[in-house]
C-alpha positions in Angstrom: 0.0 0.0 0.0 1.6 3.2 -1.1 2.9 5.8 2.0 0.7 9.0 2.3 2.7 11.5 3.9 1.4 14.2 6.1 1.1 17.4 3.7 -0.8 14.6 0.9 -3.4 14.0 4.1 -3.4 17.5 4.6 -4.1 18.2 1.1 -6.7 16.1 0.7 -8.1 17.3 3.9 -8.3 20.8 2.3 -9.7 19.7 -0.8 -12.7 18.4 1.1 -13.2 21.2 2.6 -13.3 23.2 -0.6 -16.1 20.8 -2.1 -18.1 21.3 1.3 -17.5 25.0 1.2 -18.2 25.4 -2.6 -21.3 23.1 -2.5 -22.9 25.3 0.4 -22.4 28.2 -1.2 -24.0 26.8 -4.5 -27.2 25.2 -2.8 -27.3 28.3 -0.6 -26.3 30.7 -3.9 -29.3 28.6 -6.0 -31.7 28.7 -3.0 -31.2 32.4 -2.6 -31.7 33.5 -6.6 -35.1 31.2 -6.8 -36.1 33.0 -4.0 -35.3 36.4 -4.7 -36.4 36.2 -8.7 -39.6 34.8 -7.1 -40.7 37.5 -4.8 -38.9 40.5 -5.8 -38.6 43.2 -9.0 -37.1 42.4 -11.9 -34.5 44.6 -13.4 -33.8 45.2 -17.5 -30.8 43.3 -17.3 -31.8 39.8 -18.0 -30.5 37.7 -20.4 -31.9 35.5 -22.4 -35.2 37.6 -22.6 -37.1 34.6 -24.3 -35.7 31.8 -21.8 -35.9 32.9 -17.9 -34.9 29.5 -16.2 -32.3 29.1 -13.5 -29.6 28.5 -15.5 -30.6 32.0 -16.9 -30.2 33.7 -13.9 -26.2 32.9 -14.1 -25.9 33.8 -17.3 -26.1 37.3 -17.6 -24.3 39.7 -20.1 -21.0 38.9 -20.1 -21.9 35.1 -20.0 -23.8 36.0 -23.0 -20.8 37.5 -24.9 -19.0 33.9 -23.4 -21.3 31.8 -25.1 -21.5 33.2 -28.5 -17.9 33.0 -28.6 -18.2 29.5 -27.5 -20.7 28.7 -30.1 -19.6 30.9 -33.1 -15.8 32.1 -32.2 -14.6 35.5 -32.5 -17.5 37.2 -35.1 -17.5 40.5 -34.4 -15.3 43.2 -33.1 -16.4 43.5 -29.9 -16.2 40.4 -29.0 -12.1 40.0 -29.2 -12.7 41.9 -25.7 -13.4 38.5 -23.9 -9.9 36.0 -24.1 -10.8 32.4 -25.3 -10.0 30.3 -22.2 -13.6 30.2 -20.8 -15.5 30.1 -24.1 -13.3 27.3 -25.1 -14.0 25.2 -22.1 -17.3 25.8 -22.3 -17.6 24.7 -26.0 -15.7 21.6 -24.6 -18.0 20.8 -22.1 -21.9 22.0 -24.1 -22.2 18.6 -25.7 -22.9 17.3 -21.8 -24.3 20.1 -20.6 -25.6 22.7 -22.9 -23.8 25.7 -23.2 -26.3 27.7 -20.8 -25.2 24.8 -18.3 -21.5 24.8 -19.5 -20.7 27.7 -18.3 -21.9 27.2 -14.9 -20.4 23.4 -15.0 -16.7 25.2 -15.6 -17.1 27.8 -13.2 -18.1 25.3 -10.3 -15.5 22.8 -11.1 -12.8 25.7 -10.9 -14.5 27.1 -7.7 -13.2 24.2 -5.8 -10.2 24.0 -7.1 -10.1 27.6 -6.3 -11.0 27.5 -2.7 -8.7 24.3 -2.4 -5.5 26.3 -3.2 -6.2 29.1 -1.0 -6.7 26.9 1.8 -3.8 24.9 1.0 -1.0 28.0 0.8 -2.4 29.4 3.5 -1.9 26.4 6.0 1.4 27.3 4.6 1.5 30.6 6.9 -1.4 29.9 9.4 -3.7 27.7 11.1 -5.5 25.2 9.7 -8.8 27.1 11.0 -8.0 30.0 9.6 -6.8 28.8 6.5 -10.2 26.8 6.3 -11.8 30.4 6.8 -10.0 32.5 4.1 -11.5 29.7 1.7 -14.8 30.5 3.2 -14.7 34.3 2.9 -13.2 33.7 -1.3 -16.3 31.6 -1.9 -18.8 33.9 0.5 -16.8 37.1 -0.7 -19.7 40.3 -1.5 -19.5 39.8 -4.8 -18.9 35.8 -5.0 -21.8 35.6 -7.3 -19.2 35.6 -9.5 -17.4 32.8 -8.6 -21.1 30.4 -9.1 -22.6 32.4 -12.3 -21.1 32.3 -15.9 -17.8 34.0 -15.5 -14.5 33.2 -15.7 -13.6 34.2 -12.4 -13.5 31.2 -10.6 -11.3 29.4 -13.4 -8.5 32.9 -13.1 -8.9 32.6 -9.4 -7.4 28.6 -9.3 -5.2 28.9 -12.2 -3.2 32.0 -10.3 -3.6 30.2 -7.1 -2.2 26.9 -8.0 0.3 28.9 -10.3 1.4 30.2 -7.4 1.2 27.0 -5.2 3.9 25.1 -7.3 5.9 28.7 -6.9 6.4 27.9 -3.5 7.1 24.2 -4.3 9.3 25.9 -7.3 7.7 23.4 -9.6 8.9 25.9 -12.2 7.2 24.6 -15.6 3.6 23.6 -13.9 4.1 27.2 -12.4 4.4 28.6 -16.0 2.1 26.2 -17.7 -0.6 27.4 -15.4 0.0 31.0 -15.5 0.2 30.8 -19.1 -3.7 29.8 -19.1 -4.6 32.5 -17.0 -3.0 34.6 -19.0 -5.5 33.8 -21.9 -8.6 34.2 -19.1 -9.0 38.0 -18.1 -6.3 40.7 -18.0 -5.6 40.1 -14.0 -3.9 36.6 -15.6 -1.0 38.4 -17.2 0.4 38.8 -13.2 1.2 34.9 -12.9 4.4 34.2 -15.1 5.4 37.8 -13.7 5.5 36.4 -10.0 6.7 32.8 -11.6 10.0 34.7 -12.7 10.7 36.6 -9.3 10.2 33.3 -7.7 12.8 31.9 -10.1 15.0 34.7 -9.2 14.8 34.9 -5.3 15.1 31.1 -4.7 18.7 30.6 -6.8 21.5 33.0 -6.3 22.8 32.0 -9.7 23.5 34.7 -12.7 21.7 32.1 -15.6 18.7 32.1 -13.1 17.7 35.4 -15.0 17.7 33.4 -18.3 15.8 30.8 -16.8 13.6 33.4 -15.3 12.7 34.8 -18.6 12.2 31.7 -19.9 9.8 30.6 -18.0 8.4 33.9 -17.6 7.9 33.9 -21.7 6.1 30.1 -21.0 3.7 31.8 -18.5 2.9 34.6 -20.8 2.2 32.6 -24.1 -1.5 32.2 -23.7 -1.8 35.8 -24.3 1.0 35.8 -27.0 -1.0 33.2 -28.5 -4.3 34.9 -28.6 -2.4 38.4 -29.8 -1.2 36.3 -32.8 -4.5 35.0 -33.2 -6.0 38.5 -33.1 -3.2 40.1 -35.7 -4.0 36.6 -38.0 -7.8 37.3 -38.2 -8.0 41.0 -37.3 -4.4 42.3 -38.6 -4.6 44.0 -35.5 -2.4 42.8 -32.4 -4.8 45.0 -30.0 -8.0 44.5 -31.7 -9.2 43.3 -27.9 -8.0 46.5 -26.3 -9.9 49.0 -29.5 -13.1 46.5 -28.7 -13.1 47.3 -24.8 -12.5 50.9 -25.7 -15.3 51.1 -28.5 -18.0 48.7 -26.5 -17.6 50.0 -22.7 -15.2 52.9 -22.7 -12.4 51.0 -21.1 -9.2 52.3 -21.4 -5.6 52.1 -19.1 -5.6 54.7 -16.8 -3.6 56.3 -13.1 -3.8 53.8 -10.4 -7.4 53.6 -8.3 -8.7 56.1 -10.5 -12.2 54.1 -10.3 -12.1 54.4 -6.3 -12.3 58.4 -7.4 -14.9 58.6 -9.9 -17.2 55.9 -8.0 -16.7 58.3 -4.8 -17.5 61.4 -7.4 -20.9 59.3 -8.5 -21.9 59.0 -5.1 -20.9 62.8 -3.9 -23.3 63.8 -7.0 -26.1 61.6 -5.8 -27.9 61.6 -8.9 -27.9 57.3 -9.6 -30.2 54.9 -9.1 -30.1 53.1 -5.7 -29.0 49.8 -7.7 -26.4 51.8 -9.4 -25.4 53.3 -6.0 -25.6 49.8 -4.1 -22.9 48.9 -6.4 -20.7 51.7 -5.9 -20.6 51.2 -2.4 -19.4 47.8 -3.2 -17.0 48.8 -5.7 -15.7 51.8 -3.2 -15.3 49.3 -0.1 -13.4 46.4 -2.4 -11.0 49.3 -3.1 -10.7 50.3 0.4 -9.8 46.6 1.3 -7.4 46.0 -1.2 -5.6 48.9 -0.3 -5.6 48.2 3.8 -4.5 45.2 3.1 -1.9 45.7 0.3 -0.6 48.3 3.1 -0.8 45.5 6.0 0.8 42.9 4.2 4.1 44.8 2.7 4.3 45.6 6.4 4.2 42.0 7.0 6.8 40.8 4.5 9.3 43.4 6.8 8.9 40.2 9.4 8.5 37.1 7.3 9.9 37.3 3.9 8.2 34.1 3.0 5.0 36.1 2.6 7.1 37.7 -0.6 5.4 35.8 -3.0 1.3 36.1 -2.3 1.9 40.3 -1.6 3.6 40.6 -4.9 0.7 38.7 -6.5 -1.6 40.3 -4.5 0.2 43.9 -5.3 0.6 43.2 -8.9 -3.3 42.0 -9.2 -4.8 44.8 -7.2 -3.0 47.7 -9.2 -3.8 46.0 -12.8 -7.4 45.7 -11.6 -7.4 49.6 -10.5 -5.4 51.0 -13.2 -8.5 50.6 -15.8 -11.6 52.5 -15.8 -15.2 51.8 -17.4 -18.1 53.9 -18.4 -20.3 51.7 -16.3 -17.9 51.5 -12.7 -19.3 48.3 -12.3 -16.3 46.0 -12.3 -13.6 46.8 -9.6 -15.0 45.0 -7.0 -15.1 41.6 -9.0 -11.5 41.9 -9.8 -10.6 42.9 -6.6 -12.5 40.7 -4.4 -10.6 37.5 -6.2 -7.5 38.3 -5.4 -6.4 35.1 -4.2 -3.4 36.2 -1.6 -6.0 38.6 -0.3 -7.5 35.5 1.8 -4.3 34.4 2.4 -2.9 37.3 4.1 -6.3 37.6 5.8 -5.6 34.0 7.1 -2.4 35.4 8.7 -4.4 38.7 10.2 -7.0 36.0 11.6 -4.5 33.9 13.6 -2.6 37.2 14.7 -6.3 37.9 16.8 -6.6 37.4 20.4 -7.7 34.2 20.7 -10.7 35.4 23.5 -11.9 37.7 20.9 -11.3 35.8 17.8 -14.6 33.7 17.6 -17.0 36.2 18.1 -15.0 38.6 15.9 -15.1 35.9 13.2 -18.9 34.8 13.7 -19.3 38.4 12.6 -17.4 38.5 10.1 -19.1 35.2 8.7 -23.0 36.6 8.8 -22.0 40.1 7.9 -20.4 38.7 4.2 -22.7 36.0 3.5 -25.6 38.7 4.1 -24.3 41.2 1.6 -23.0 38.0 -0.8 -27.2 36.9 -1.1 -27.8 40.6 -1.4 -25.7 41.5 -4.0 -26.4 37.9 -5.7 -30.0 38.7 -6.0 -29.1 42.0 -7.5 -27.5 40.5 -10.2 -29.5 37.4 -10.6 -32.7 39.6 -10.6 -31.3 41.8 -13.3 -30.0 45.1 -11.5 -26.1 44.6 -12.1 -24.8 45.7 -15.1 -21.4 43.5 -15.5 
């Protein structure tokens, strides 16, 4: 009978307690959206028009761009704005499960795998409680909708997690081979192979570690080259996806946290909607946490340098997420809130809590984010969120 060591057990340990975590938040997530489509109004944001069902309340908008890519490939400008990861998964998947159901099938799959890594690297640097609780607080996160509907969120959060896992293991190419996928996800992916060469070059004192940096740096980037190419082929235009986001929501590359000040200038004008307001605040407060904990956890890496490696991540994620801006200020808060290392330097803060005050601070904690998760998922589910 083959020898299990410890850190295998352990591993499997935590990987049940993703599926345990992800399948409560699912039947909880489902539950939640029956109810609230049931009982309360409908916004105009409700896709497809002709076919409300449940797996239509997870598919809205950008799903939507997701599955005609999926089921007709890249036919019309706009549409180069979305990378083909997700779309092609889905299309892998639709003969099982539709494509409506594809999407969601993907997404839940990769939510576990999701909530396993950050459970897994954070027993690296805490306690298995609290480790088991920053996988709770990714899946129960305000806007963890997300992570259950049909978005690709859930499949960029695991890829960068378990990217960064076998960093720490320096398992160089599945590091690379895994950051180059979420490269060719969402924008946030491009991060990965950049924190796969600094973990090259900070573990080997060597001077051809910067070639084999680069190397594997150019590995963990080739999703993206890939879908350039693809783009230049088809298009003749290397940033077709950039001129689509630009012509179709007004997104464009601008100063750092530049969202954080127009959301705040929204809300000081106080002429919105109280959807569209709802959603600033969440927007405004996912800024405010990245940046408290951005500033906490540089502090942190002053005292434990092994921490080096989830707050460049998390640095190099948060200020690629807040350096665009949108027409609609919808978005920050869903790429802000799956930041991976987030959870795992919240793991750390947890276990650095009295422990006399820890539990009641935590049960908190717990029914203050799962509140405003169902909240904000029946906003979107109910057709009030436009993202």
């Amino acid at each position: 009978m083959p020898h299990t060591t410890d850190t295998e057990t352990q591993s499997q340990n935590n990987a049940m307690a993703a599926l345990v975590i992800v399948a409560a938040r699912l039947s909880i997530g489902l539950l939640a959206a029956k109810i609230a489509f049931t009982f309360f109004r409908h916004g105009p944001w409700i896709f497809p028009l002709n076919e409300v069902n449940w797996l239509s309340l997870f598919n809205h908008w950008d799903s939507v761009w997701y599955i005609g890519i999926a089921q007709s490939g890249y036919s019309s400008l706009m549409s180069h704005a979305f990378y083909p990861v997700y779309p092609l998964l889905i299309r892998v998947c639709s003969p099982i499960f539709g494509y409506m159901g594809a999407t969601l099938a993907v997404s839940w799959l990769a939510a576990v795998f999701a909530v396993w890594g950050v459970i897994d690297i954070s027993q690296r640097f805490a306690s298995a409680r609290s480790s088991w609780m920053a996988g709770f607080l990714l899946a129960w996160n305000p806007v963890s909708i997300f992570f259950i509907a049909g978005y690709p969120e859930s499949i960029l959060v695991a890829t960068m997690v378990w990217s960064l896992r076998f960093c720490l293991d320096r398992r160089w190419m599945s590091a690379a081979l895994l950051a180059a996928v979420s490269s060719a996800i969402m924008p946030q992916g491009i991060v990965a192979a950049i924190v796969v060469s600094i973990a090259i070059m900070t573990s080997e004192r060597r001077w051809k570690v910067v070639l084999k940096a680069m190397v594997y740096g150019a590995i963990g980037e080739s999703g993206i080259i890939l879908y350039l190419i693809y783009c230049f082929i088809t298009t003749g235009s290397v940033l077709v996806s950039l001129k689509a986001e630009k012509i179709g929501w007004d997104n464009h590359i601008t100063y750092p946290f530049h969202m954080l000040v127009a959301i705040i200038g929204n809300l000081l004008n106080g002429i919105h909607s109280s959807n569209v307001v709802a959603v600033d605040l969440v927007n405004l407060m996912s800024g405010i946490i990245g940046i408290i904990v951005l500033g906490i956890s540089v502090i942190m890496i002053l005292k434990d340098r092994q921490l080096v490696l989830p707050v460049v991540l998390l640095t190099l994620g948060v200020l690629v997420s807040m350096s665009t801006i949108d027409q609609s200020l919808q978005n920050s808060a869903r790429f802000t809130f799956f930041q991976a290392p987030l959870y795992i330097i919240g793991a750390v803060l947890i276990d650095k809590v009295a422990k006399s005050s820890r539990m009641v601070i935590m049960t908190h904690v717990v029914a203050i984010t799962v509140a405003v998760s169902l909240f904000y998922g029946a906003l979107f589910t109910n057709g009030w969120w436009l993202t």
